[in-house]
N, CA, C and O atoms as a GROMACS GRO file, in nm:
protein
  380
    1UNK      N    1   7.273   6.891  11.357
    1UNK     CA    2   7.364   6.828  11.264
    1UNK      C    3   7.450   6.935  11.199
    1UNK      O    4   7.409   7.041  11.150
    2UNK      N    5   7.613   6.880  11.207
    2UNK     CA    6   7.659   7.024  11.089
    2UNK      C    7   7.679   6.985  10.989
    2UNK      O    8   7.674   6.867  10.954
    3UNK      N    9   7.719   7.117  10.898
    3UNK     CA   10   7.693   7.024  10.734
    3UNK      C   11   7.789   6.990  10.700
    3UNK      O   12   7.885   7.060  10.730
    4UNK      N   13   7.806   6.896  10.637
    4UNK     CA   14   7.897   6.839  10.596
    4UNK      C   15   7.906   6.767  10.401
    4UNK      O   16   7.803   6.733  10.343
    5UNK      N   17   8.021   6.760  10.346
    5UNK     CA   18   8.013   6.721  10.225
    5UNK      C   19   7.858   6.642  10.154
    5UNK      O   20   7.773   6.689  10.079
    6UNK      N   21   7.872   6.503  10.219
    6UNK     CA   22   7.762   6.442  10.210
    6UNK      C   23   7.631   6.474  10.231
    6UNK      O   24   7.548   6.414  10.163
    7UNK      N   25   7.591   6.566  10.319
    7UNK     CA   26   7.469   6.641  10.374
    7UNK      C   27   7.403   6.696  10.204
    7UNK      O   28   7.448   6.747  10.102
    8UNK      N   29   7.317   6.664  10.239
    8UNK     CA   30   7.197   6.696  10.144
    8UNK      C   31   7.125   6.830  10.227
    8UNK      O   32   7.117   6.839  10.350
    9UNK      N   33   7.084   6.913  10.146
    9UNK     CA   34   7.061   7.043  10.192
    9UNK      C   35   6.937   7.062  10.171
    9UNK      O   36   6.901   7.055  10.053
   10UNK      N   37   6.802   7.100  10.307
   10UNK     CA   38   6.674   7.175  10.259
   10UNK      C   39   6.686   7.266  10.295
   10UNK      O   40   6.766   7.304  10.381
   11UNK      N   41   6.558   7.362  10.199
   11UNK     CA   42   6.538   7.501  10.262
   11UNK      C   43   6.465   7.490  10.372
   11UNK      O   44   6.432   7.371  10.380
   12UNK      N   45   6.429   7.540  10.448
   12UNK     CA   46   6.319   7.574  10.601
   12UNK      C   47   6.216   7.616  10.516
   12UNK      O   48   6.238   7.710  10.439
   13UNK      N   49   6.078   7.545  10.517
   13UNK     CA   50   5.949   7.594  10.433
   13UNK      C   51   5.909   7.671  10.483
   13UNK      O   52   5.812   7.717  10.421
   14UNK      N   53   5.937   7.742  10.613
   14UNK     CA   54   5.851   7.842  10.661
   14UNK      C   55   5.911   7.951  10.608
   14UNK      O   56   5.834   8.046  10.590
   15UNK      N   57   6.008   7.965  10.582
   15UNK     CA   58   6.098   8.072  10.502
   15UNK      C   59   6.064   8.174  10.368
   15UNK      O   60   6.152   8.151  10.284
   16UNK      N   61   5.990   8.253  10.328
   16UNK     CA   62   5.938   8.276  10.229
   16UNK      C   63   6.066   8.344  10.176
   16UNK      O   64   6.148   8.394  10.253
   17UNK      N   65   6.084   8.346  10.008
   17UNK     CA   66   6.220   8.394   9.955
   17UNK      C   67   6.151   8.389   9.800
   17UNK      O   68   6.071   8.310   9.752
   18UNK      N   69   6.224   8.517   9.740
   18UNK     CA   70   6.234   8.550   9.645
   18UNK      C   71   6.342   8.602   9.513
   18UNK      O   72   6.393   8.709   9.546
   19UNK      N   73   6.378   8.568   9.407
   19UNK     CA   74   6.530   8.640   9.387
   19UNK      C   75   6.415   8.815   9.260
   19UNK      O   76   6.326   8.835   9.177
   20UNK      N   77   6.544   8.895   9.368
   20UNK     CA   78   6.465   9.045   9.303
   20UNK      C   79   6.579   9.060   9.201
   20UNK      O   80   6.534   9.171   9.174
   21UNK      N   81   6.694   9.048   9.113
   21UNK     CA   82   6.733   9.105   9.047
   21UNK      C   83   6.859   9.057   9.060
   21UNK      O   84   6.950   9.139   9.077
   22UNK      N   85   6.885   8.937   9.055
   22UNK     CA   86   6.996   8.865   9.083
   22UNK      C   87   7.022   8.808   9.229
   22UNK      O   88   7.117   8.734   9.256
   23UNK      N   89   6.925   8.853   9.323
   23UNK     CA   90   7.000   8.882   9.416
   23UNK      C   91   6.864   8.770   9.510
   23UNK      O   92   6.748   8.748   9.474
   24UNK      N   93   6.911   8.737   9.593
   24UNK     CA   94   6.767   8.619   9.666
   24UNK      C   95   6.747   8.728   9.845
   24UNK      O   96   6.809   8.755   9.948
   25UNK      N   97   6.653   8.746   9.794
   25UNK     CA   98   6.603   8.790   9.952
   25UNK      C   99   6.489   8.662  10.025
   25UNK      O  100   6.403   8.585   9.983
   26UNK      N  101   6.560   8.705  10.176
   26UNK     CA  102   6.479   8.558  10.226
   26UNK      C  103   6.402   8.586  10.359
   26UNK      O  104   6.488   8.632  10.434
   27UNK      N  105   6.282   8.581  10.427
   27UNK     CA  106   6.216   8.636  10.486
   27UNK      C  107   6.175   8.562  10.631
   27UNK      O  108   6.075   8.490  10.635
   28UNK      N  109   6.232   8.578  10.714
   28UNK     CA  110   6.250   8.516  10.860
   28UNK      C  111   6.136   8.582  10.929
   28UNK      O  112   6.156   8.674  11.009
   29UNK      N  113   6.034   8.544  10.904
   29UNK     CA  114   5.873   8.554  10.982
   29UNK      C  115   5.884   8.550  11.140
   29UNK      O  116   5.852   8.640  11.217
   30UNK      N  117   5.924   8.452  11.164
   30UNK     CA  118   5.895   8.449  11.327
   30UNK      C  119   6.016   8.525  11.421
   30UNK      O  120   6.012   8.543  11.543
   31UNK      N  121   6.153   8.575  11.304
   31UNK     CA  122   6.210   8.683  11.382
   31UNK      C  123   6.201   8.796  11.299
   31UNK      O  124   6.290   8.876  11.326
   32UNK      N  125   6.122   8.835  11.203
   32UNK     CA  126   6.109   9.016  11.155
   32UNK      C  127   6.237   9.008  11.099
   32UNK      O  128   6.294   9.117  11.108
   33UNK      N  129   6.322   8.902  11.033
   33UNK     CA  130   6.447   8.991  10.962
   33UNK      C  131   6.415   8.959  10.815
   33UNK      O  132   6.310   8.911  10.772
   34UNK      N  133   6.524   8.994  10.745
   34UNK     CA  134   6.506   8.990  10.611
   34UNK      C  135   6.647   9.009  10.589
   34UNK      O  136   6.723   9.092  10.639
   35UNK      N  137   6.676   8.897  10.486
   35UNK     CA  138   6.845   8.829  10.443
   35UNK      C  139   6.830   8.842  10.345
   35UNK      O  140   6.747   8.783  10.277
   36UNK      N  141   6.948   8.970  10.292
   36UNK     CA  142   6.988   8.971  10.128
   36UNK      C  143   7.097   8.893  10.107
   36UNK      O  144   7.199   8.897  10.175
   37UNK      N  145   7.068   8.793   9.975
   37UNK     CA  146   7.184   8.736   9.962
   37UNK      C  147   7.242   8.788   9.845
   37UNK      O  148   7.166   8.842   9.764
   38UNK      N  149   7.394   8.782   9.814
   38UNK     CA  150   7.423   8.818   9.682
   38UNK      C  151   7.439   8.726   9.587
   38UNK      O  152   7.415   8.608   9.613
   39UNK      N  153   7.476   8.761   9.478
   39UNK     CA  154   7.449   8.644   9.358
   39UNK      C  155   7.529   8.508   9.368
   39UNK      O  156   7.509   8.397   9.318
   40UNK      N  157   7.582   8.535   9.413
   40UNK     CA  158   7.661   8.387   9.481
   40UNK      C  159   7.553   8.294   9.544
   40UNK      O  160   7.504   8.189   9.503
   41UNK      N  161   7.526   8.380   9.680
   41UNK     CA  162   7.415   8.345   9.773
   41UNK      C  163   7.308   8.307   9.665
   41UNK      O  164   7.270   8.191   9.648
   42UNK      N  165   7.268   8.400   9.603
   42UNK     CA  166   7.175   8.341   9.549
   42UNK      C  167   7.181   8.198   9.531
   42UNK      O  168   7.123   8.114   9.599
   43UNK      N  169   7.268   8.176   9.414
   43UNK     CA  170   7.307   8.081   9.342
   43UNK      C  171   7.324   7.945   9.400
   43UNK      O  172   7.283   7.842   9.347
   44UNK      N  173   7.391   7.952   9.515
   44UNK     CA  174   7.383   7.865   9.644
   44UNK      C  175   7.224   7.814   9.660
   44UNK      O  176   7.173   7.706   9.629
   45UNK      N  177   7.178   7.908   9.707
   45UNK     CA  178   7.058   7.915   9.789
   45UNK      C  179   6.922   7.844   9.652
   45UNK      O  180   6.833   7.769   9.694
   46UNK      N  181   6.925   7.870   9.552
   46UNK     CA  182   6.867   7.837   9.415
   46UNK      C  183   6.862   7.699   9.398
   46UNK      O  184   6.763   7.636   9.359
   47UNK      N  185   7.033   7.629   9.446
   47UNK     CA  186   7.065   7.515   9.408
   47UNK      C  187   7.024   7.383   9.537
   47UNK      O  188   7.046   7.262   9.545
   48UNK      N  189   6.952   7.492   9.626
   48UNK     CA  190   6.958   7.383   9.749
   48UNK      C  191   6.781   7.336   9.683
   48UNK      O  192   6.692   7.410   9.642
   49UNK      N  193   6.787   7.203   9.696
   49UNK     CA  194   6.702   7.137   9.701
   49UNK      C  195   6.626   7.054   9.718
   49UNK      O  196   6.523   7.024   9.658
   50UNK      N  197   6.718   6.982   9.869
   50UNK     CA  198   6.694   6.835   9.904
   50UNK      C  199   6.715   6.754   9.896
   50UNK      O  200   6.704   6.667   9.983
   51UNK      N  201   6.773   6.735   9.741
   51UNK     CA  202   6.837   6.636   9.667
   51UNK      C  203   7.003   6.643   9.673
   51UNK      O  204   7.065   6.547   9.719
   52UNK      N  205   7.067   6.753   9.628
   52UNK     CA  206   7.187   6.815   9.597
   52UNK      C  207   7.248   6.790   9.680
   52UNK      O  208   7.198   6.831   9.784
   53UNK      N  209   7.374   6.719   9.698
   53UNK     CA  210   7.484   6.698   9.867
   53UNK      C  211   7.525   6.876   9.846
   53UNK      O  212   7.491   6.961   9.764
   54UNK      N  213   7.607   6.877   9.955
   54UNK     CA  214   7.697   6.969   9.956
   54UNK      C  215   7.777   6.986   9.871
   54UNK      O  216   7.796   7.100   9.827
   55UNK      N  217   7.872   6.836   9.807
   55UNK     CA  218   7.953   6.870   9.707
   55UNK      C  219   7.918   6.891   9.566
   55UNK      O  220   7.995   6.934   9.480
   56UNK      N  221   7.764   6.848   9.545
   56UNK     CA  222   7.720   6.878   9.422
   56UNK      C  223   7.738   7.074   9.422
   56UNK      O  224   7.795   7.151   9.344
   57UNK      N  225   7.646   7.102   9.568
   57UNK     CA  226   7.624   7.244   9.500
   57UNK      C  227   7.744   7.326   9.469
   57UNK      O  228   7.749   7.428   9.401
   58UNK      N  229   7.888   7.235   9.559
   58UNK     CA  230   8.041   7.320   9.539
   58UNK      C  231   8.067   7.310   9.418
   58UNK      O  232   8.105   7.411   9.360
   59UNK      N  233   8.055   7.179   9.340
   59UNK     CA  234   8.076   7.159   9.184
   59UNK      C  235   8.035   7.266   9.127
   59UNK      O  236   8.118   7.334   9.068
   60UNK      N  237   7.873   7.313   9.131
   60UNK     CA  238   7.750   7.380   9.055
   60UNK      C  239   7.865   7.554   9.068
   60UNK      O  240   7.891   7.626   8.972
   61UNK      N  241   7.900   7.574   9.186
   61UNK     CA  242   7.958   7.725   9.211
   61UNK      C  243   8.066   7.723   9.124
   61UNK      O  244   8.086   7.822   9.053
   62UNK      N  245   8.161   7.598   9.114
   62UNK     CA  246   8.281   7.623   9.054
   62UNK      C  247   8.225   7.662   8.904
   62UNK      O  248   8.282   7.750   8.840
   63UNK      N  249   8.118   7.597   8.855
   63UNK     CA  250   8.104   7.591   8.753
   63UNK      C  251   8.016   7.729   8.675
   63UNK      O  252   8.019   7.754   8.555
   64UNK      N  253   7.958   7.788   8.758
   64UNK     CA  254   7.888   7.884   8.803
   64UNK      C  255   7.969   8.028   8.772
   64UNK      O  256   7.936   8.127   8.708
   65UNK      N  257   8.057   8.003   8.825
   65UNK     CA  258   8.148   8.119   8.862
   65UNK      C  259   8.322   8.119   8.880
   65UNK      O  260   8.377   8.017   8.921
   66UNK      N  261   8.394   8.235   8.847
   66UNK     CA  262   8.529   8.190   8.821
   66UNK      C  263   8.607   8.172   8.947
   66UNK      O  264   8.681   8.251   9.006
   67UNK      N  265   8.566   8.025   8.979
   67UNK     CA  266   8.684   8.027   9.152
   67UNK      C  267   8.729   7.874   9.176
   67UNK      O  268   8.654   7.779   9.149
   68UNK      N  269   8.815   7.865   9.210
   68UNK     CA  270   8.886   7.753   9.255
   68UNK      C  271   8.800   7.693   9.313
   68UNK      O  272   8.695   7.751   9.340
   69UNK      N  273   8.823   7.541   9.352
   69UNK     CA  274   8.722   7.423   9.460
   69UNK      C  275   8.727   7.453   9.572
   69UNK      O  276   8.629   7.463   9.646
   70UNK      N  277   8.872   7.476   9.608
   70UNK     CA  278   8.897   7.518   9.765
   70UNK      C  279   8.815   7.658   9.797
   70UNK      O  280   8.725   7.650   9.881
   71UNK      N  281   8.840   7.789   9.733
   71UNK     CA  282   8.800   7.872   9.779
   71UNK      C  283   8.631   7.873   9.804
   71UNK      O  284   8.574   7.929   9.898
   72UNK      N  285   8.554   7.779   9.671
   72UNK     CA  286   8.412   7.774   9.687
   72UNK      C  287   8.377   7.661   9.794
   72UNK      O  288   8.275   7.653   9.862
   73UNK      N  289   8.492   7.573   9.793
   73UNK     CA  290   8.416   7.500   9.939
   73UNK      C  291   8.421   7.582  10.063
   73UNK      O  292   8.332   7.599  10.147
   74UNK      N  293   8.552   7.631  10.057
   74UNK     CA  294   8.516   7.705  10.177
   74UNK      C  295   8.459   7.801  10.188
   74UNK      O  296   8.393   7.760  10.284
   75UNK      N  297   8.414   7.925  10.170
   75UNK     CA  298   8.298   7.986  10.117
   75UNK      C  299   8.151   7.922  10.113
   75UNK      O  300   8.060   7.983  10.168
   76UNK      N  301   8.126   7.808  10.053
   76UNK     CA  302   7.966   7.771  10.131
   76UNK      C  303   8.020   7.689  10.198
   76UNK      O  304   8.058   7.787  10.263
   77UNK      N  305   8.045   7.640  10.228
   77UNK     CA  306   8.093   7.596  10.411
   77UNK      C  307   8.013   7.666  10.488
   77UNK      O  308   7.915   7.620  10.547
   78UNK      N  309   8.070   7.831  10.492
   78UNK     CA  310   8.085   7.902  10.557
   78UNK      C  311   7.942   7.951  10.526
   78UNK      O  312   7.870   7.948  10.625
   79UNK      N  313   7.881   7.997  10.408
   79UNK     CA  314   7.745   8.044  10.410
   79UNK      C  315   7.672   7.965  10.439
   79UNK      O  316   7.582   8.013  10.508
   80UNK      N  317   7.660   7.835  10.418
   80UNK     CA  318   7.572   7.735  10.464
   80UNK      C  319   7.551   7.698  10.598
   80UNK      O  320   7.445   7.663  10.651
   81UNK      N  321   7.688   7.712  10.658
   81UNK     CA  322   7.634   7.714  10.796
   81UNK      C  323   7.578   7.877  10.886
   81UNK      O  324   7.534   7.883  11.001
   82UNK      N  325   7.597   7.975  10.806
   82UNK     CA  326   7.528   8.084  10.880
   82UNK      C  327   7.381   8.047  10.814
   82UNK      O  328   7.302   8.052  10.909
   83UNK      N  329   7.329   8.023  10.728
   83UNK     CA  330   7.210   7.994  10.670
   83UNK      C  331   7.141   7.884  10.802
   83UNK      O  332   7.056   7.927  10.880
   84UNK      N  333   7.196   7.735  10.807
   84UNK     CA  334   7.216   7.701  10.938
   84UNK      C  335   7.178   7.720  11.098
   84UNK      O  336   7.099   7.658  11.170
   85UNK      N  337   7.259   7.821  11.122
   85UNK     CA  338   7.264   7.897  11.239
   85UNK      C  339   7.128   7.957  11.263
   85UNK      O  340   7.058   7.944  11.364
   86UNK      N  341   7.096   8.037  11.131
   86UNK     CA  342   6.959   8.124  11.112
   86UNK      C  343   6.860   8.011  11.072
   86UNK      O  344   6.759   8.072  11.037
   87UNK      N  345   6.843   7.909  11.062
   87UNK     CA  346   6.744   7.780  11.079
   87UNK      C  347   6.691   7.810  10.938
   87UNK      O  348   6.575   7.770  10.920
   88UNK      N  349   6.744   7.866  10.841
   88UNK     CA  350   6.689   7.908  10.722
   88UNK      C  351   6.725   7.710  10.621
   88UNK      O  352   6.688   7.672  10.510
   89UNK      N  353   6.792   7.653  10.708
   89UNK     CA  354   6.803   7.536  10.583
   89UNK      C  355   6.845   7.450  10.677
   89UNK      O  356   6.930   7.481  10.760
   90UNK      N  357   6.777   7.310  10.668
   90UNK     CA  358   6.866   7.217  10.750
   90UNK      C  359   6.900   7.055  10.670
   90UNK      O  360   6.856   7.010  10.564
   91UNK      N  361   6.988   6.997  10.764
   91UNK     CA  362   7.138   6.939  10.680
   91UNK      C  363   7.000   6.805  10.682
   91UNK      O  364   6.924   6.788  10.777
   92UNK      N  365   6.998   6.737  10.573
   92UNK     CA  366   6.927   6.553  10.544
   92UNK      C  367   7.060   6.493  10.541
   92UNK      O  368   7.170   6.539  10.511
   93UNK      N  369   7.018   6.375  10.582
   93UNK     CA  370   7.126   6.248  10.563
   93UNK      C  371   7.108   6.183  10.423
   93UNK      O  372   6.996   6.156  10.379
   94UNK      N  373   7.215   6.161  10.361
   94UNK     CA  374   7.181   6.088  10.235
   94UNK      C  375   7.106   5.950  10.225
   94UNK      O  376   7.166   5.858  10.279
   95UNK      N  377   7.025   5.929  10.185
   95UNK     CA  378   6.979   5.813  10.189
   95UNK      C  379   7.016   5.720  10.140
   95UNK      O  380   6.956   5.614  10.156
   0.00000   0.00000   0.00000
């Protein structure tokens, strides 16, 4: 599925993650990597919770931080689907 506005966002539970100092590190077990995110990422990544569409968490960034709608949609667009890609979160249908 790709994500899309409506998409409700989980994390991957196998994923272990922590935020060290603003910053969310996230721990990909069955491939040995390890994803720093920055405080953005973080912030993103904080707000995903199963519940939240996509456009809630774009609201949460605008509000979050000093940036236009457009630039933060596109921007997690874009992180959400490398998050995605790396099976670190996948897209729910709204119910």
């Amino acid at each position: 599925m790709v994500v899309s506005l409506n998409n409700c966002i989980a994390k991957n539970k196998k994923i272990p993650w922590r935020i060290v100092e603003g910053e969310a590190i996230l721990v990909d077990v069955d491939k040995g990597e390890v994803i720093h995110l920055n405080p953005v990422g973080a912030e993103i990544w904080n707000s995903i919770d199963g519940k939240k569409s996509v456009k809630e968490i774009i609201e949460h960034i605008c509000n979050q931080f000093e940036v236009d709608k457009e630039t933060a949609k596109e921007d997690t667009f874009k992180f959400l689907e490398r998050l995605h890609e790396n099976d670190a979160i996948e897209c729910l249908k709204i119910p």
